[in-house]
C-alpha positions in Angstrom: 4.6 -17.7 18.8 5.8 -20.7 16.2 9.4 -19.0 14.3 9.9 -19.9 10.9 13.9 -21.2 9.7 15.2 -23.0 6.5 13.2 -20.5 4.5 16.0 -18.7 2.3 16.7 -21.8 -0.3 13.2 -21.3 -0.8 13.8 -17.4 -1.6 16.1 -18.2 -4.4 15.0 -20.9 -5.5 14.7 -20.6 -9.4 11.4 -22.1 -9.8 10.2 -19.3 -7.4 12.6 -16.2 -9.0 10.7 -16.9 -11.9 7.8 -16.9 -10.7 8.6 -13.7 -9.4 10.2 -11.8 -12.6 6.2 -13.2 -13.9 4.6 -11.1 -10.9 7.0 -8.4 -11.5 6.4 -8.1 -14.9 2.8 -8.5 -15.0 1.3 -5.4 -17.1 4.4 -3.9 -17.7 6.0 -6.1 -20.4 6.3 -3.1 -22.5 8.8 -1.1 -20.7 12.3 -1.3 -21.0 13.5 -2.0 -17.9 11.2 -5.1 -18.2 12.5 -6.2 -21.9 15.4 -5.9 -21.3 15.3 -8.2 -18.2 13.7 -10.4 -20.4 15.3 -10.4 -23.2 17.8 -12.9 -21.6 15.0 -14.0 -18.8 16.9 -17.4 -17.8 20.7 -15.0 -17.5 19.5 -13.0 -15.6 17.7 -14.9 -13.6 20.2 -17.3 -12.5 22.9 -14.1 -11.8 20.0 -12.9 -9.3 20.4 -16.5 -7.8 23.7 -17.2 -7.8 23.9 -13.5 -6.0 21.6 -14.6 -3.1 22.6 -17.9 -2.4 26.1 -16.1 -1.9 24.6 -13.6 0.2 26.1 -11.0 -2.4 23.0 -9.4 -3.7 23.1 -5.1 -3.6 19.8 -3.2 -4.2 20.4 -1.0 -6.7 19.6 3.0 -6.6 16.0 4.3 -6.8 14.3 6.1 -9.2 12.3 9.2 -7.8 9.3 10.6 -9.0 6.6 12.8 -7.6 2.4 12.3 -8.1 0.1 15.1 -7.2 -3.5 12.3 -7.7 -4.8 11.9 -5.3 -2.4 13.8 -3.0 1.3 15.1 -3.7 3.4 11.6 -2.5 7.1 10.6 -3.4 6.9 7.7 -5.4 10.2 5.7 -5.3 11.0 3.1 -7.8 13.6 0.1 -7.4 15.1 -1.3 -10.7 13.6 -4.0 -12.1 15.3 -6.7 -11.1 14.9 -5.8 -7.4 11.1 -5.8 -7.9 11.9 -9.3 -8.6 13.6 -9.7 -5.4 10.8 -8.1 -3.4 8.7 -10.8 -5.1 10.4 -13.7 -4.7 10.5 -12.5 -0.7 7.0 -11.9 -0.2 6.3 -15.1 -2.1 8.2 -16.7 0.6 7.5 -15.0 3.9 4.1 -13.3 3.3 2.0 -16.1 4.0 3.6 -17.1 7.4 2.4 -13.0 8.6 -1.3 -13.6 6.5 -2.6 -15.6 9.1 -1.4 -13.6 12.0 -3.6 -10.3 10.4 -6.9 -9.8 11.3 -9.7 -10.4 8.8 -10.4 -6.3 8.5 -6.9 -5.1 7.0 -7.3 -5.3 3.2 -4.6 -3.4 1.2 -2.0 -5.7 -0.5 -3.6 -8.9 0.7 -5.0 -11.9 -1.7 -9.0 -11.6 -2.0 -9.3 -7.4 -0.5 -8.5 -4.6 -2.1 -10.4 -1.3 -1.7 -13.4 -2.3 -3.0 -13.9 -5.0 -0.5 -12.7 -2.5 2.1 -15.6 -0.2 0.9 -18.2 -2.9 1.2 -17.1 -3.5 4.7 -17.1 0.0 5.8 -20.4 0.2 4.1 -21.8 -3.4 6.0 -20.8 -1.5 9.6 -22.2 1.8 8.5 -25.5 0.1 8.8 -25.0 -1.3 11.8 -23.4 1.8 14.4 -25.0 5.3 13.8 -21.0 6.7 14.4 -17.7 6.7 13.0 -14.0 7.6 13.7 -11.7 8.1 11.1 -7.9 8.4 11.2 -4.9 8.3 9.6 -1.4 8.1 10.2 0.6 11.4 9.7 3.7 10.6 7.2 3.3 7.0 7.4 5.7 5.2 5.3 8.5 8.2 5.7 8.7 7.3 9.7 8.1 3.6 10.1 10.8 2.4 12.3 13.3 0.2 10.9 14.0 -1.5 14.2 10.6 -2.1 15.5 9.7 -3.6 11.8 13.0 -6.2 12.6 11.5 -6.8 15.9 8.2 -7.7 14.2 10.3 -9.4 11.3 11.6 -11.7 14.0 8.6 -12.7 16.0 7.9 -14.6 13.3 11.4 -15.9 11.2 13.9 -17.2 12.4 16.1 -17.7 9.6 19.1 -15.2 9.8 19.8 -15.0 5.9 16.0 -13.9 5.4 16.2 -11.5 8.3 19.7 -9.8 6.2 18.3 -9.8 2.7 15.2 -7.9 4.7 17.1 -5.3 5.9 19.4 -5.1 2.7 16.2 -3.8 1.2 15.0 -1.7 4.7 18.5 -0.2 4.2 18.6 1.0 1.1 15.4 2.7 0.7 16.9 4.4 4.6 17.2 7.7 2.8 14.5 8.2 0.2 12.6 10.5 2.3 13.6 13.6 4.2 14.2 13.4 8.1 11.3 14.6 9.9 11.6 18.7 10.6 11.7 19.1 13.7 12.6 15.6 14.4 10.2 13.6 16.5 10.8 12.4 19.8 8.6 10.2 21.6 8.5 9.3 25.5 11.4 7.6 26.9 13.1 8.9 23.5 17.1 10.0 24.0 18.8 12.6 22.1 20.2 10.1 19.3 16.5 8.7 18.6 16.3 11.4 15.3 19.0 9.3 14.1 17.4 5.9 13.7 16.7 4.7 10.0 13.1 5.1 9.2 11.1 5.6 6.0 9.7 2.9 3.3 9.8 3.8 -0.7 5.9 4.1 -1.6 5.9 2.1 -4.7 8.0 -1.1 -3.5 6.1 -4.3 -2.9 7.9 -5.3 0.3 6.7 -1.5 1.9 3.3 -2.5 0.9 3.8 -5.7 2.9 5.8 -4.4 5.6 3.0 -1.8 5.9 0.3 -4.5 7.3 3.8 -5.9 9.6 4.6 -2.8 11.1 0.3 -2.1 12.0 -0.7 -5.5 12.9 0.0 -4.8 16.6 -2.1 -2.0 15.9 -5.2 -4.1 14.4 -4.9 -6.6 17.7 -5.3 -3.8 20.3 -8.0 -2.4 18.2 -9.9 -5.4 18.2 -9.0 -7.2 21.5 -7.7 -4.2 24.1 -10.5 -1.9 22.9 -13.2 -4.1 21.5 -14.0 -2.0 18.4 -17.3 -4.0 17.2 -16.2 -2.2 13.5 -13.3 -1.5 12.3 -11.9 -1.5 8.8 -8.3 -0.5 7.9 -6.7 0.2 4.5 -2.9 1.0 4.5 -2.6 4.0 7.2 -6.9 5.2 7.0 -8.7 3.2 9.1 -12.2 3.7 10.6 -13.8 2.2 13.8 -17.7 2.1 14.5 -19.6 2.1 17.3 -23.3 2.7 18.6 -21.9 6.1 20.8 -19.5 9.0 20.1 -18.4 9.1 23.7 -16.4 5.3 23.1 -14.8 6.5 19.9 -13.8 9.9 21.5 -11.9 7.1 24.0 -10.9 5.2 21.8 -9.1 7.9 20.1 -7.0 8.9 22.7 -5.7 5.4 23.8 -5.1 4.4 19.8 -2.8 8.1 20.0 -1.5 6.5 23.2 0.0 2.9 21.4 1.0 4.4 18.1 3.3 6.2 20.1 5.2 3.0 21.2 5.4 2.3 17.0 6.7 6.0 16.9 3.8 6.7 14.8 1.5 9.6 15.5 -2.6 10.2 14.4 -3.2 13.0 11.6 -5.1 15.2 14.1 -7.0 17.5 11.6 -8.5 13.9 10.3 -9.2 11.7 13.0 -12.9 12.6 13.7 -15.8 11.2 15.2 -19.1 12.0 13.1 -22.7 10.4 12.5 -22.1 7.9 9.3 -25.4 9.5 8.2 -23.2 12.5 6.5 -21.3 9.9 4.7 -18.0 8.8 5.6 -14.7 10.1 3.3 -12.5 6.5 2.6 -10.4 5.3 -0.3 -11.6 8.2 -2.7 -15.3 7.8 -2.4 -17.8 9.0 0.2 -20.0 6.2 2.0 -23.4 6.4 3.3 -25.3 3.2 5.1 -27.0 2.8 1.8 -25.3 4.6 -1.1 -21.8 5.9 -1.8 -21.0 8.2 -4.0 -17.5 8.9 -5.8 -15.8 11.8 -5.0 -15.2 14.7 -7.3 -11.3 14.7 -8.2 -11.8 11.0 -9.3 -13.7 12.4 -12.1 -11.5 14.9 -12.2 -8.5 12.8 -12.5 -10.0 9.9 -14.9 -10.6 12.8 -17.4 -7.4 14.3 -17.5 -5.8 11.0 -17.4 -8.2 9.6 -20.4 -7.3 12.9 -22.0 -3.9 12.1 -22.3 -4.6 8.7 -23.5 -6.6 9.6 -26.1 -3.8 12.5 -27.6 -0.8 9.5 -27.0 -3.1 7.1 -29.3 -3.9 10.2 -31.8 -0.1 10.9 -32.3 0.6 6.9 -32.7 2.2 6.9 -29.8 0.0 4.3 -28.2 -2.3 1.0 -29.6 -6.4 1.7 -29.1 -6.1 -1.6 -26.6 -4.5 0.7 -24.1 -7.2 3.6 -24.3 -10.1 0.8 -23.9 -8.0 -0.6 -21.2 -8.0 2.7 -19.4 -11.6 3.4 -19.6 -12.5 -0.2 -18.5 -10.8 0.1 -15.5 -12.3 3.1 -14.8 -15.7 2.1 -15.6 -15.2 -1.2 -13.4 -14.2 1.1 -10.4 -16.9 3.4 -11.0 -19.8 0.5 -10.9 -19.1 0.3 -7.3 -21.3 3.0 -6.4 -24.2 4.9 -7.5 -22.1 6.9 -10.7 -24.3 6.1 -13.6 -25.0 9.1 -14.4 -21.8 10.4 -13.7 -20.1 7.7 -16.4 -22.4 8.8 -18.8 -21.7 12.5 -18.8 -17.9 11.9 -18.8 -18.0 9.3 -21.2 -20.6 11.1 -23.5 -17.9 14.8 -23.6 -15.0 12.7 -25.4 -14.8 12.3 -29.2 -12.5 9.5 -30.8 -9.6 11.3 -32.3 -8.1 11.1 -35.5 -5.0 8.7 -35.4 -2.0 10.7 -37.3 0.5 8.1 -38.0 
């Protein structure tokens, strides 16, 4: 496999650290953090460069925060101008790993998304009469910071890269509690409870790293097992196939190599069921012919549009941020068979009175 040097000059270059604060930035220009960053841009900017061409550059601490929707979930946040950093990173080294992915893992990847990742599920739902579903218990907390260098490596060569990537691996080491009991896994001593492991959810680079760390993962899928379907989204992932008596297999030797990326399967998810019943993915339920959203995402667009709509009565908020919020849900929505549904929830809000 080809290795990649000479690529850090490109990291900080300037042209592409702006282009990164402009990623970074993007929808957030009113916070702080942001302003103030940009409130002497070109400063700034040229301190983050000077800082990593010396090899100097420190991530700064993380902001935690915790999210119950759709599921309770540590959220960490870098400071701003490490999101810039992630950026200008990804801008770099991300498109050397896109063409080593298959064409079936779509989170954090240019042209996917979940809504593409639906229509796919939905294409081989129509196709194979049964489904497997999984997940990967505590993902990002226990990825393996050594197997994701190992990965790292296949592919760059360049030894500055390699340090500002584990700069960032390293200082997001102890966002998330050690597993309790700690895992061991075959072949495991009694120090392996002590290797660094976890990503931040909420950093760019984990997102990345995510699709890294399982595209070993996607391969055997596709060329050890010869899933005809298979669709993966972050840590769900479904495979297809015209008998339950594959998938069953299938199940047991996936178990059997996530174990060598000291990863294990949710059990109580991974399933193998008719896709007639419709298939639960990405907060919507899929049928060969239909799919329907599921319940808390009504739920959770009301309580959210709620709050928007007391924020923009107390002047807190413009009326371009309330019509943002229902647009985006709307657009999501559209993607399945909700009219009715948008209607009702739409139709139950009055516009307040804006006390200003």
């Amino acid at each position: 496999m080809k290795t990649h040097k000479h690529l850090y000059p490109l990291v900080h270059e300037f042209s592409n650290l702006f282009q990164a604060f402009k990623h970074a930035a993007r929808g957030k220009r009113g916070r702080p953090d942001v302003a103030a960053f940009e409130y002497d841009l070109e400063r700034n900017l040229l301190e983050l460069q000077l800082e990593l061409r010396a090899e100097t550059y420190t991530p700064g601490p993380y902001h935690n925060f915790k999210i119950s929707d759709p599921k309770p979930r540590l959220i960490s946040a870098a400071p701003f101008r490490d999101r810039v950093v992630h950026h200008a990173l990804c801008q770099i080294i991300e498109p050397l790993f896109e063409r080593r992915f298959i064409f079936d893992s779509y989170a954090c990847r240019v042209g996917k998304g979940t809504h593409a990742a639906l229509d796919r599920a939905q294409h081989f739902a129509r196709q194979y009469p049964f489904v497997l579903k999984c997940d990967i218990e505590h993902f990002f907390p226990r990825m393996d910071h050594a197997l994701l260098q190992t990965q790292l490596t296949r592919v760059i060569a360049d030894k500055p890269v390699l340090a500002l990537a584990e700069k960032i691996l390293a200082s997001g080491a102890g966002v998330h509690p050690p597993a309790d009991p700690p895992r061991y896994f075959p072949g495991d001593d009694l120090f392996a409870a002590q290797r660094p492991q976890g990503l931040p959810i909420g950093n760019l680079t984990s997102q990345f790293w995510a699709n890294v760390y399982l595209n070993p993962l996607d391969h055997f899928i596709k060329r050890e097992l010869k899933a005809p379907g298979y669709v993966r989204y972050v840590d769900d992932f479904l495979l297809f196939a015209p008998d339950k008596a594959s998938l069953h297999a299938w199940k047991k030797a996936i178990a059997h190599f996530a174990a060598g990326l000291r990863l294990r399967l949710h059990e109580p998810e991974a399933t193998v069921f008719p896709v007639a019943t419709g298939i639960p993915f990405l907060g919507w339920r899929v049928y060969p012919q239909h799919r329907r959203l599921k319940r808390r995402n009504g739920v959770a667009f009301q309580r959210r549009l709620a709050e928007r709509l007391s924020e923009f009565s107390a002047g807190n908020i413009e009326w371009p941020k309330v019509d943002a919020t229902v647009k985006g849900w709307v657009a999501h929505a559209a993607h399945g068979q909700t009219w009715g549904l948008r209607r009702s929830l739409l139709s139950s809000f009055t516009l307040p009175v804006r006390h200003v």
